[in-house]
Steps between C-alpha positions, in 0.01 A plus 500: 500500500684807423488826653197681319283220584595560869366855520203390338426211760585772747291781387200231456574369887472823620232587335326160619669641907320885459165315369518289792541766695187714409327202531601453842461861599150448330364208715680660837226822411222265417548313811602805760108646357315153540634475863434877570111477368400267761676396824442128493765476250734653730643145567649522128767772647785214464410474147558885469839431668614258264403714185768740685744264562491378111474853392843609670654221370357538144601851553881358615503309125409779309756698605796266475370376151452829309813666372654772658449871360210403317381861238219665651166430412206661529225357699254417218814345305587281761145367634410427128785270500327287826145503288425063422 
């Protein structure tokens, strides 16, 4: 496999990491509302834990995988890139 094919493995993996990481962030929101609309789901808090747990170290990934001095981009530019 030579270099070029690399990158592209590694752009796709990290694209495949921030995806992963919406989708996480996502279901953390979804779950923090259902547990705040009615207080007999309050025994799901662990579950909100975990979702924090996975998100740091989600978080931890992205950072060591994506390359270092990456060109700014603007906000719309980069979120379009996450879109499935």
């Amino acid at each position: 496999m030579d270099s070029n094919e690399n990158e592209i493995r590694s752009e796709i993996n990290n694209r495949k990491l921030a995806r992963a990481y919406v989708a996480l962030a996502y279901a953390r929101d979804v779950a923090s509302s259902y547990i705040a609309e009615t207080p007999a789901h309050a025994q799901l808090h662990p579950l909100l834990t975990v979702l924090d747990i996975t998100n740091g170290l989600l978080e931890e990934l992205l950072e060591h995988s994506m390359p270092p001095n990456l060109p700014a981009e603007s906000e719309s530019e980069a979120c379009s890139d996450l879109v499935m």
